[in-house]
LOLUMTI-777169 format. One record per atom (N, C-alpha, C, O): residue in three letters; y, x negated, z negated. Coordinates in steps of 0.2 Angstrom, whole numbers, plus 5000, padded with zeros to 4 digits. Each point is the difference from the previous one (the first is absolute). Layout:
BEGIN
ALAYXZ/...
This chain:
BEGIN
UNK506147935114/UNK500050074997/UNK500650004995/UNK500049954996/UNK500550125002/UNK500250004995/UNK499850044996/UNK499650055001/UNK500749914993/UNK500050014993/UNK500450014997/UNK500649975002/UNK499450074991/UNK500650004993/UNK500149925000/UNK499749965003/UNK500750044993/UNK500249934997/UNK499550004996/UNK499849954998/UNK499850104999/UNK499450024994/UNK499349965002/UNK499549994996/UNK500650015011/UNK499650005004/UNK499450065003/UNK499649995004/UNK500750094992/UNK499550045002/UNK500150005009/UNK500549995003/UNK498950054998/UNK500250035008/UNK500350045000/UNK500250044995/UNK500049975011/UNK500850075000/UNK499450035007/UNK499549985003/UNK501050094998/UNK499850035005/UNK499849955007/UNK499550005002/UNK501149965000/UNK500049945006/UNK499349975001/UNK499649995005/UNK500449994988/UNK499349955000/UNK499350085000/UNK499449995001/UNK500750054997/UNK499350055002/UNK500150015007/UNK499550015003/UNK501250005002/UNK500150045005/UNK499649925005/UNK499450025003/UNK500849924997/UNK499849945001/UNK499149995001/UNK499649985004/UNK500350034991/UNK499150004999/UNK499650055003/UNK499549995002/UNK500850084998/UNK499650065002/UNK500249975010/UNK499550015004/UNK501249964998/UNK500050015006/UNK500350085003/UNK499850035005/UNK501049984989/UNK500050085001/UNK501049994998/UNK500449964997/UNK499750085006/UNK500850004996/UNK500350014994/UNK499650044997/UNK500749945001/UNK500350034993/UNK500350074999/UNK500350014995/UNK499650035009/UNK500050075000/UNK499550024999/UNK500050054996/UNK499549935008/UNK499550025001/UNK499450014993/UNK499550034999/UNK500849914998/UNK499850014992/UNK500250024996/UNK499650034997/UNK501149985003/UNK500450054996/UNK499750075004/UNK500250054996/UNK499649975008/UNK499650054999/UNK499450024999/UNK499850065001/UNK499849894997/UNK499450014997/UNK500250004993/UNK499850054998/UNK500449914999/UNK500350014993/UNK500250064999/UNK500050024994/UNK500350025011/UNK500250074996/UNK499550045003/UNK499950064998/UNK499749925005/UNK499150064999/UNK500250035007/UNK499750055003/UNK500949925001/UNK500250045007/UNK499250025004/UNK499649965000/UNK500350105003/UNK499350005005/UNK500349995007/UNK499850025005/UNK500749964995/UNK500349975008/UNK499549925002/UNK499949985006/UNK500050004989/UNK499649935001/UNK499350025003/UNK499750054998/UNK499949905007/UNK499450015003/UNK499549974993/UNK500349964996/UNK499250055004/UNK499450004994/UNK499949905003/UNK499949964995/UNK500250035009/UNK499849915000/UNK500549974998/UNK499949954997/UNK500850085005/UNK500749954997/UNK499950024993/UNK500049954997/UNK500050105000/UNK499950024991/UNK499649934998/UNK500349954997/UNK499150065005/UNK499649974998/UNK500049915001/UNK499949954996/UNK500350045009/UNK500349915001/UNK500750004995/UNK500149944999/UNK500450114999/UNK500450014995/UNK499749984993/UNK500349954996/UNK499150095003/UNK499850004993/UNK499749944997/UNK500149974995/UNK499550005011/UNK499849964998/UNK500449945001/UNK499749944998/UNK500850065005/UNK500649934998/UNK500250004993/UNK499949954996/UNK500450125001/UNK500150044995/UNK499549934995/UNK500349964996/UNK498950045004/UNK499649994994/UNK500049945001/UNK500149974995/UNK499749995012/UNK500049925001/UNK500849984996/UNK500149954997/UNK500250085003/UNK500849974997/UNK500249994994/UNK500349964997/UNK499150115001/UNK500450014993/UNK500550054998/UNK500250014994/UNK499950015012/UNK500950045001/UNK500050054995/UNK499450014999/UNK501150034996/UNK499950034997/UNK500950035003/UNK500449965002/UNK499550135000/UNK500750015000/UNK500549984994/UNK500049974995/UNK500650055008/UNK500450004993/UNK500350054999/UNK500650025002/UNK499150004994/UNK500050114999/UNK500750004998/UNK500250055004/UNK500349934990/UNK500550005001/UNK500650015007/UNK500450055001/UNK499549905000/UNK500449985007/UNK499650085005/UNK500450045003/UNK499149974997/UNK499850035006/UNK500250074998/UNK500050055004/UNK500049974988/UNK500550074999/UNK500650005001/UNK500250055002/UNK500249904997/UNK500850005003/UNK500150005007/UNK500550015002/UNK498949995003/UNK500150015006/UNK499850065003/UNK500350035004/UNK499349984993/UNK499650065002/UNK500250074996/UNK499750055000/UNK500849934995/UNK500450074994/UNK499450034997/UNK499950064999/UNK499749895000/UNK499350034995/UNK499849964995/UNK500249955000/UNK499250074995/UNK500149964994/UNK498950015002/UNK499649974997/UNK500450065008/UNK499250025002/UNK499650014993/UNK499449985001/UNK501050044992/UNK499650024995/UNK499950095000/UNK500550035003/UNK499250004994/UNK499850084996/UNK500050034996/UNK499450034999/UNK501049984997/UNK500250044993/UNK499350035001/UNK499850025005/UNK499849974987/UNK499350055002/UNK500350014990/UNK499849964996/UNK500550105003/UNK499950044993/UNK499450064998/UNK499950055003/UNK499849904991/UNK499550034999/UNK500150054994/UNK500549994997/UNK499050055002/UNK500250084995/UNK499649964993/UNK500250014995/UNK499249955007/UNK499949994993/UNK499349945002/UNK499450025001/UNK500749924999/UNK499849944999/UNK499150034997/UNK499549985003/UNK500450064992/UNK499450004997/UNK499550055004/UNK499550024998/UNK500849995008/UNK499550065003/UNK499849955005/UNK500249965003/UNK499050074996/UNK499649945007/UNK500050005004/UNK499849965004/UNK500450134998/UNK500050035008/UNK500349985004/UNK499950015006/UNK500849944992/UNK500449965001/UNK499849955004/UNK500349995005/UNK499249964991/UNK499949965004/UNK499849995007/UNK500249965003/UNK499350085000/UNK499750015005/UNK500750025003/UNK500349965004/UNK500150094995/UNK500850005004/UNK500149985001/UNK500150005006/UNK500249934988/UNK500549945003/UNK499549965005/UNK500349975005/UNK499150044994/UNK499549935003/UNK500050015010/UNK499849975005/UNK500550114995/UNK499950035006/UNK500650015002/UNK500250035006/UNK500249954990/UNK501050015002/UNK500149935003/UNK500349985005/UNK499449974990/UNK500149945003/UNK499949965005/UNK500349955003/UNK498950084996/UNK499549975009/UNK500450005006/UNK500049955004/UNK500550114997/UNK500250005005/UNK500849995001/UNK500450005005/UNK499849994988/UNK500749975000/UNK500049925002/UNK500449975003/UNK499250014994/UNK499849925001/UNK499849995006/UNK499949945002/UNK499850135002/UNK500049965007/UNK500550005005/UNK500149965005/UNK500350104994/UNK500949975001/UNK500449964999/UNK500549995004/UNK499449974991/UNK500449934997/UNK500450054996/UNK500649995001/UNK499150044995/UNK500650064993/UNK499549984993/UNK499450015000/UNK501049964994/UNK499750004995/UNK500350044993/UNK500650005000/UNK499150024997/UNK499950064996/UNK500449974994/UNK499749944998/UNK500850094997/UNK500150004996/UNK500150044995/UNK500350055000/UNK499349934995/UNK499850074997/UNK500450024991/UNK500349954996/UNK499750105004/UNK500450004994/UNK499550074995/UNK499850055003/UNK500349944989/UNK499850064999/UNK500450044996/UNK500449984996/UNK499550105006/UNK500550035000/UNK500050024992/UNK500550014998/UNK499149994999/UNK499950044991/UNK500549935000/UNK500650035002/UNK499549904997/UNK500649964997/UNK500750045002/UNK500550024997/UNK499549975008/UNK500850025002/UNK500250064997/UNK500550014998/UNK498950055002/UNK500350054996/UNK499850004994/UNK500150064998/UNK499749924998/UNK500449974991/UNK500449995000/UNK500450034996/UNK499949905008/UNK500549984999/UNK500750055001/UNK500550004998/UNK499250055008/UNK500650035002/UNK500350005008/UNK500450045002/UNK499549915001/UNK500249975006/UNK499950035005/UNK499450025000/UNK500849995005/UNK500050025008/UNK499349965002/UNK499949945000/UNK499650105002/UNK499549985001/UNK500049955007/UNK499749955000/UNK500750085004/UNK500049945007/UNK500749965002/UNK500249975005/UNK500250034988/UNK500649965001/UNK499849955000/UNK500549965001/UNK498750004997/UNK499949944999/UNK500049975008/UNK500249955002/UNK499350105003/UNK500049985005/UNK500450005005/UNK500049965004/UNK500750094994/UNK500450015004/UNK500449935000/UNK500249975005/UNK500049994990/UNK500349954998/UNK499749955003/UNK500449955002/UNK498950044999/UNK499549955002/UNK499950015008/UNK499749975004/UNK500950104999/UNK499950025008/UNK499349985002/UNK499849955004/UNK499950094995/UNK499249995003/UNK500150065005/UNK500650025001/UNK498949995003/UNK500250015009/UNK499550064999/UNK500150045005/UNK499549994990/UNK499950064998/UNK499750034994/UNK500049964994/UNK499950055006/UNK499750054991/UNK499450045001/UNK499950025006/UNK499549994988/UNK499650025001/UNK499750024992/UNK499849964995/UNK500450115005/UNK500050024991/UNK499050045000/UNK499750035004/UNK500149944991/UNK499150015001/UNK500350054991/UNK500349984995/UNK499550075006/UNK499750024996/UNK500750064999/UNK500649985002/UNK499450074994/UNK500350044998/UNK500549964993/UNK499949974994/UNK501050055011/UNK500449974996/UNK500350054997/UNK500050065003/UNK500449914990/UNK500350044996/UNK501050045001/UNK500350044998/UNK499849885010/UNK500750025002/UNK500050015007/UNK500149955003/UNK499950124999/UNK500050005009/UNK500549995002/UNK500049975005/UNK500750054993/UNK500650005001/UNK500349915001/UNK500449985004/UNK499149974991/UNK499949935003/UNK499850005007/UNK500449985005/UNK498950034994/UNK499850005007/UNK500350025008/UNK499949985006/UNK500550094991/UNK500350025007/UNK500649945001/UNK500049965004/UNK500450034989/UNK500449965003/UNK499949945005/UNK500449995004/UNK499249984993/UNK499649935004/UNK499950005007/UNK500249965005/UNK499550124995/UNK499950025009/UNK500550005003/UNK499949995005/UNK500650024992/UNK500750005005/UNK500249945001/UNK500649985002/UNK498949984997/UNK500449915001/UNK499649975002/UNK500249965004/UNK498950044994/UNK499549975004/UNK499550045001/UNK500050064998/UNK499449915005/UNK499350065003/UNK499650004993/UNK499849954997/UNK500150125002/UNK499850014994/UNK499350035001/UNK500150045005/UNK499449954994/UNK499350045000/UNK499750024991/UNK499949974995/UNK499950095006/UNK499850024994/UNK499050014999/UNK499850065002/UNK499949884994/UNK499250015001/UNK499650024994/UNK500149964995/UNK499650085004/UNK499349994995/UNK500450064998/UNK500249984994/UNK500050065006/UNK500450074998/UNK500350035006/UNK500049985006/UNK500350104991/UNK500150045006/UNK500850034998/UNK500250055002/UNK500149914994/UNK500650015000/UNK500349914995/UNK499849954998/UNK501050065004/UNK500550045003/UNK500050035008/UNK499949965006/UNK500350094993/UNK499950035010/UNK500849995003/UNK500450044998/UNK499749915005/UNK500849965000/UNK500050005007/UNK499450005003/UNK501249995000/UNK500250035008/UNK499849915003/UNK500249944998/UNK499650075007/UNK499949935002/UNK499749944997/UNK500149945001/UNK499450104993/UNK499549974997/UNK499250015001/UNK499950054998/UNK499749925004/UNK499250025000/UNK499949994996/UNK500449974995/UNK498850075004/UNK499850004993/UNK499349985005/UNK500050005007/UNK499549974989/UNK499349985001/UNK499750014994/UNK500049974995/UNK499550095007/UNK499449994992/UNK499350025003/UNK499850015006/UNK500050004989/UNK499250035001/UNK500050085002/UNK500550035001/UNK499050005001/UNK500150074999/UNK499650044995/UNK499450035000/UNK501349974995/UNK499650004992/UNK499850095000/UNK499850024995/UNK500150015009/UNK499850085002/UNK499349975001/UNK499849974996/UNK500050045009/UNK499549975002/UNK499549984996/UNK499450025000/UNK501049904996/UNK499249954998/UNK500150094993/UNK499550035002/UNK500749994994/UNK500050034995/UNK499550065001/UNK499750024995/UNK500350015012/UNK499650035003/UNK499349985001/UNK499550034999/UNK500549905004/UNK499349984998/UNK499749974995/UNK499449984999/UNK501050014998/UNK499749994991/UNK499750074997/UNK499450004997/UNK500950065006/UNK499950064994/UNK499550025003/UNK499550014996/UNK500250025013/UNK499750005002/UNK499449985000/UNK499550035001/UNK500449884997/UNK499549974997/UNK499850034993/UNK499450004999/UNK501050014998/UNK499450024993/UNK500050075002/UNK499450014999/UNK500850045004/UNK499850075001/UNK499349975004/UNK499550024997/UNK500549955009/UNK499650005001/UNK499249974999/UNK499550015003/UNK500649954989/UNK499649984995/UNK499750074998/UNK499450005000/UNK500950054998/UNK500050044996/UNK500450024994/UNK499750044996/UNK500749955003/UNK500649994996/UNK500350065000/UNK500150015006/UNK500150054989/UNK500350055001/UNK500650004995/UNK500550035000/UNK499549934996/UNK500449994995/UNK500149945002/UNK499649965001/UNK501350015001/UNK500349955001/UNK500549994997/UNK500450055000/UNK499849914997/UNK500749974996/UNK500549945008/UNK499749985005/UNK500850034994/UNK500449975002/UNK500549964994/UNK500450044997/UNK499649905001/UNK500749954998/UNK500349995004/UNK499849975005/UNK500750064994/UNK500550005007/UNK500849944998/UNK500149994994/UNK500249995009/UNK500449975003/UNK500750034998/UNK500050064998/UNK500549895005/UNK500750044999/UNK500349955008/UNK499849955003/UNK500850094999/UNK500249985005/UNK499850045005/UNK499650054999/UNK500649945007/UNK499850015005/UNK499350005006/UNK499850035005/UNK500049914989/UNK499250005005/UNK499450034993/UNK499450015001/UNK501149994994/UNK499650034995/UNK499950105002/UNK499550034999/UNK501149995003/UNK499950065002/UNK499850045006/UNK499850065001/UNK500149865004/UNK499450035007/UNK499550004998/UNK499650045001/UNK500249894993/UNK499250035000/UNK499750054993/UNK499450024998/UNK501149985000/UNK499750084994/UNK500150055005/UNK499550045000/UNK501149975006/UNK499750075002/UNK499650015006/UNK499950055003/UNK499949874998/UNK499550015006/UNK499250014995/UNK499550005003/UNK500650004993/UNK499350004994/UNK499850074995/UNK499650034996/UNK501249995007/UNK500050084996/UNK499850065006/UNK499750055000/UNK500749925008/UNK499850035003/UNK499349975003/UNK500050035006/UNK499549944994/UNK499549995001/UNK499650044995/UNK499650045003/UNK500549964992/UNK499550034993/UNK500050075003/UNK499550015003/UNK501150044998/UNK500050055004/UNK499750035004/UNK499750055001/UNK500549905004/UNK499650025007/UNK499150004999/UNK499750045003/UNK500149934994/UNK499250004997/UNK500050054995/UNK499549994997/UNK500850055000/UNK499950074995/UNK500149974994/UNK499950044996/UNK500449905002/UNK500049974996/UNK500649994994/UNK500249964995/UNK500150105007/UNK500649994994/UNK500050004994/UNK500549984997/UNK498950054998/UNK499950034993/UNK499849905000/UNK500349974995/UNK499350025009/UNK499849944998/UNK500449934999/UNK499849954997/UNK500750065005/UNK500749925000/UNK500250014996/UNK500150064998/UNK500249894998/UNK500249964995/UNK500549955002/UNK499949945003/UNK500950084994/UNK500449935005/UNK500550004994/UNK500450044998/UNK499449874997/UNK500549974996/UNK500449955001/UNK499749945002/UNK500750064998/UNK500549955000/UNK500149944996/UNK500150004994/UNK499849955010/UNK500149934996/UNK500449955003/UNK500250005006/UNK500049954990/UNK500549945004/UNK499749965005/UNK500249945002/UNK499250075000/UNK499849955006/UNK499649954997/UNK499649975003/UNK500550014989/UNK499949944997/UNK499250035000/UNK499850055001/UNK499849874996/UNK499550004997/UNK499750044994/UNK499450024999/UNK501349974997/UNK499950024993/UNK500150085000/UNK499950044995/UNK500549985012/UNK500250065000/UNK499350055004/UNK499850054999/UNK500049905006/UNK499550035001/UNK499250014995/UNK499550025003/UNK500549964991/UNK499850004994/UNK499950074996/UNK499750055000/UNK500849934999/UNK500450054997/UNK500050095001/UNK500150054997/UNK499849935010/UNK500050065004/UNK499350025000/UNK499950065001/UNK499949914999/UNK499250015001/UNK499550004994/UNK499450015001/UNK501049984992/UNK499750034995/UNK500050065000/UNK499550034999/UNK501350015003/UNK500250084998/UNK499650025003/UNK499750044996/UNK500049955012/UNK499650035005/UNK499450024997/UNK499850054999/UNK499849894998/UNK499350004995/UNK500050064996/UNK499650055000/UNK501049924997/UNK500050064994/UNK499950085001/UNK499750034996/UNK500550015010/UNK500150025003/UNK499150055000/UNK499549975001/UNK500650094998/UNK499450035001/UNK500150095003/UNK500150054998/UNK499649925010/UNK499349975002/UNK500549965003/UNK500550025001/UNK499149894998/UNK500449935002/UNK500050025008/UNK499750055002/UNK500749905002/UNK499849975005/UNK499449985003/UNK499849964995/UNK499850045011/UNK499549955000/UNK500249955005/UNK499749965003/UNK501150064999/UNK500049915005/UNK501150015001/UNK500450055001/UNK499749894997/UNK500849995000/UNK500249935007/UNK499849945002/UNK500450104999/UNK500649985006/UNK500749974998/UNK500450045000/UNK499649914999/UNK500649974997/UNK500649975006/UNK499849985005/UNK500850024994/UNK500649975005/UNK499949935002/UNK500149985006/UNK499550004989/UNK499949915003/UNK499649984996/UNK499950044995/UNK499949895007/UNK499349964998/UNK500449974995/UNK499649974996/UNK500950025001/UNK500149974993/UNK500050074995/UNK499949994994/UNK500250075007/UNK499950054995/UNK499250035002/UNK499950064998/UNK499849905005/UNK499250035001/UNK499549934996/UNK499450004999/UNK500949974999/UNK500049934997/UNK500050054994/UNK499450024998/UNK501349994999/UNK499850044992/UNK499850055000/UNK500350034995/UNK499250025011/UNK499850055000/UNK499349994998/UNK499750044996/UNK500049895006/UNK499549995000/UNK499849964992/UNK499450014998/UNK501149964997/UNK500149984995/UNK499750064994/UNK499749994995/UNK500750075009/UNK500250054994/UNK499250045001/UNK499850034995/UNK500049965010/UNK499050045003/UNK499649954994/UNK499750034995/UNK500449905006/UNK499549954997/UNK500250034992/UNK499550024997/UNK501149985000/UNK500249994994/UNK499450074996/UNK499650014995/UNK500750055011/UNK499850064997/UNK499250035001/UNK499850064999/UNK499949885003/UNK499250015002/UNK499950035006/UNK499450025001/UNK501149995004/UNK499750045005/UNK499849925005/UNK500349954999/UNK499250075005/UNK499649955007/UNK500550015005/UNK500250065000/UNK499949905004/UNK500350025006/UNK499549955005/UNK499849954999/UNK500050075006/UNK500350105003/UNK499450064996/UNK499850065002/UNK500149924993/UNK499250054999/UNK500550064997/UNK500150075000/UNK500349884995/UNK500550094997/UNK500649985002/UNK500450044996/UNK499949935006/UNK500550015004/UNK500049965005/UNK499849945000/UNK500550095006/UNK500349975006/UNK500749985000/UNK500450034997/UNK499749915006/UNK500949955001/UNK500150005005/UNK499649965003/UNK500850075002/UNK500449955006/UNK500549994998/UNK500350034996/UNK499949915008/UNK500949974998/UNK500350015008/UNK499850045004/UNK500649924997/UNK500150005005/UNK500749935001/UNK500550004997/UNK499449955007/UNK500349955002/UNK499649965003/UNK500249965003/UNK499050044995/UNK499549955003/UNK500349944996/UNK500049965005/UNK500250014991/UNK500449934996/UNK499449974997/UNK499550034998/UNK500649895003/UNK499449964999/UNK499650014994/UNK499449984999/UNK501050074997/UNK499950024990/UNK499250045004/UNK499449994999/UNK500750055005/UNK499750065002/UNK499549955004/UNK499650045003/UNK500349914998/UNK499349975004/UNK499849974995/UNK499449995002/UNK500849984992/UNK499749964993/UNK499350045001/UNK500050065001/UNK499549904997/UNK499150024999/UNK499850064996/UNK499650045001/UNK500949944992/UNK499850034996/UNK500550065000/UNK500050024994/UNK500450025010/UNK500550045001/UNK499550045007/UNK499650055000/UNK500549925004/UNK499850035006/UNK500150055001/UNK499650035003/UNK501249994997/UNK500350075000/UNK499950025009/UNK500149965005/UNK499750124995/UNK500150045005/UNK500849995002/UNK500450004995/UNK499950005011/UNK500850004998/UNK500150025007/UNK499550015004/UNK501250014998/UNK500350015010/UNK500449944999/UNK500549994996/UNK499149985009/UNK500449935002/UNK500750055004/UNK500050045005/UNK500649924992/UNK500850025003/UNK500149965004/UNK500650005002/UNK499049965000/UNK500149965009/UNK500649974998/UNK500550015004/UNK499549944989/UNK500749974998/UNK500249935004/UNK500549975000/UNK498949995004/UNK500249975004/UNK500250035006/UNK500649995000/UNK499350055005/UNK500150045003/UNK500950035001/UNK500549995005/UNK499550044988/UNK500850014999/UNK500549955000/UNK500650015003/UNK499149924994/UNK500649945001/UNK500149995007/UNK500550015003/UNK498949984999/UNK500149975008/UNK500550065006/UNK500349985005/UNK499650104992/UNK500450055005/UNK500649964997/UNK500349965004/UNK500050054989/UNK500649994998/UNK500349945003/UNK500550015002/UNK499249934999/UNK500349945004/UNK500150035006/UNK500549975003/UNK499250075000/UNK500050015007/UNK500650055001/UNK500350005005/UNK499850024991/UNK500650084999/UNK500749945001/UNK500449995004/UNK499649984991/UNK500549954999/UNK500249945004/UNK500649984999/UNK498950005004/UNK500149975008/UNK500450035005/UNK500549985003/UNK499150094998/UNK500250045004/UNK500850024998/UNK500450025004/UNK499749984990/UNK500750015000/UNK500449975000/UNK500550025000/UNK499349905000/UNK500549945001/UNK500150015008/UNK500549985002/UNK499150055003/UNK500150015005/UNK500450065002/UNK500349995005/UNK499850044992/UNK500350065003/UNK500350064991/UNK499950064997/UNK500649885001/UNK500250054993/UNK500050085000/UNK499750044996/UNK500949995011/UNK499950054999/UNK499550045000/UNK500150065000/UNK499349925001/UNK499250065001/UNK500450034995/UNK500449984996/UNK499250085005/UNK500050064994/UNK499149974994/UNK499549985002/UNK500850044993/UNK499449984995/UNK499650065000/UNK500250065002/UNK499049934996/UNK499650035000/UNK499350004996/UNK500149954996/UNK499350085003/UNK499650024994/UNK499549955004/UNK499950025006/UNK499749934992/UNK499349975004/UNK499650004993/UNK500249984994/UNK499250065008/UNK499650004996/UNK499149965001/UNK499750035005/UNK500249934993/UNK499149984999/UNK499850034999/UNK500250024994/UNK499249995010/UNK499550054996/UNK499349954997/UNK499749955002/UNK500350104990/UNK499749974995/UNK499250005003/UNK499850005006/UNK499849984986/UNK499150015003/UNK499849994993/UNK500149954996/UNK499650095002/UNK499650024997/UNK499349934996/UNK499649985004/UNK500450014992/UNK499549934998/UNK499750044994/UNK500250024995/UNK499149985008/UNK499350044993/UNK499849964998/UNK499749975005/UNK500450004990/UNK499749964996/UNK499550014994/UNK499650045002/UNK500549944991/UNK499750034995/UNK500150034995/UNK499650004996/UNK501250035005/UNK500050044994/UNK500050075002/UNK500450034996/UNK499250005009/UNK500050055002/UNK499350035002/UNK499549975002/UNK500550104997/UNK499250024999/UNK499950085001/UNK500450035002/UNK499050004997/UNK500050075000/UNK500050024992/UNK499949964996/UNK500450095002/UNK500150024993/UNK499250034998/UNK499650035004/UNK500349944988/UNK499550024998/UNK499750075000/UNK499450014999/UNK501150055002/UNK500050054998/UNK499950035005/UNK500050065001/
């Protein structure tokens, strides 16, 4: 059998033990489905008896790929996040694509081109999660590799997919659930951005269509915990209060729920919470937040899928894919006292 002068095994000595060509490996290496499921598999397993490890350098020089993923994220502290990445990956690694990740808040302090890092590093595609602050980056980028955009519903860029949740929707069945508690006074914390303004106005026109306009309540906050706090003091204050708030997400129903304990109210007895992301914060025992799961595993795995598909066929025209949300009752949700 041949070997390196290293002694590792080379392709020859896997092609040798499987009983297959050296073509025939080199196409199982690159994930070809031209190979029969018994030759794969008498491949793979020479592959482990060997020890064989590709040599991923060498095999992107041949192949004019680096089989990495620009994945720029909007902000590392958001949890909704991680079920994304955990669902962008699944399915990137079962391509042979490994994900490199960068966070966007550093590049912009410093000032820098958000994807100039990747472009330099030629990764074989881009995947921006979360609402960024430079789109005119991002289109650039598109014109040079497959760009996909997830967990947000802009930038709307010509031969870029978007992948998110269908933030109308879950926002609709959050508001519905406390209507249909009995809730005639609702508050909305609302969001900024573009999936901040689908679900204030699917929460505003929800309240409407139920006769419900005198009774909505919609303030504005930074999405934070501290912000959602905050917001949720004014509301209190507020006479006649709210008896159930609907917040943008499960870290501003975090300090919605802060600002109820501080200020003596019970939740759900005098106040009701939903968030919305389903985030692991939102399954904690002592939280047990009512929330609409945004199907953030879900979104990553279409996103891998969108961008596969466009390694296959760049010119596709881009387009809007959305998961549908789902609603989780838990316990910070109730019928109102009154």
């Amino acid at each position: 059998m041949a070997e390196t002068p290293s002694g590792r095994p080379t392709i020859r000595t896997v092609a040798e033990r499987a009983g297959v060509s050296k073509s025939l490996v080199s196409l199982v290496l690159r994930g070809s489905d031209q190979v029969r499921p018994e030759k794969r598999q008498a491949v793979l397993d020479a592959m482990r008896e060997l020890g064989y490890r590709p040599n991923a350098a060498a095999r992107s020089l041949s192949e004019r790929r680096t089989r990495t993923v620009g994945v720029l994220l909007h902000d590392l502290r958001n949890p909704w996040f991680v079920d994304l990445l955990d669902g962008l990956n699944s399915l990137l690694n079962d391509n042979g694509l490994h994900m490199l990740l960068a966070d966007a808040r550093l590049h912009r302090r410093a000032g820098q081109d958000l994807t100039r890092p990747f472009l330099d590093l030629q990764v074989d595609g881009l995947v921006a999660v979360g609402t960024l602050p430079d789109p005119a980056a991002l289109g650039s980028a598109a014109e040079r590799i497959p760009v996909v955009v997830a967990g947000t519903r802009e930038p709307a860029l010509p031969g870029v997919d978007i992948v998110a949740n269908d933030d109308e929707y879950g926002a609709r069945l959050a508001t519905e659930h406390l209507i249909a508690l009995g809730h005639r006074r609702i508050a909305h914390i609302a969001g900024y951005g573009a999936v901040g303004e689908l679900r204030r106005r699917s929460f505003e026109a929800t309240m409407r269509a139920h006769g419900l306009a005198d009774g909505m309540t919609v303030e504005p906050s930074d999405m934070t915990e501290e912000g959602g706090y905050r917001t949720t003091v004014r509301l209190i204050g507020r006479t006649p209060r709210p008896t159930a708030v609907f917040a943008i997400n499960d870290t501003a129903s975090v300090g919605a729920l802060s600002a109820a304990e501080e200020l003596g109210l019970r939740v759900p007895q005098d106040l009701s919470v939903v968030g919305y992301d389903n985030t692991s914060v939102s399954r904690l025992r002592h939280l047990w937040l009512t929330t609409v799961d945004g199907a953030g595993h879900e979104v990553g795995r279409r996103a891998a899928r969108c961008l596969l598909d466009r390694f296959a066929d760049p010119s596709r025209p881009g387009g809007v894919h959305l998961a549908a949300p789902v609603l989780e009752v838990r316990g910070t949700t109730g019928a109102p006292r009154d």
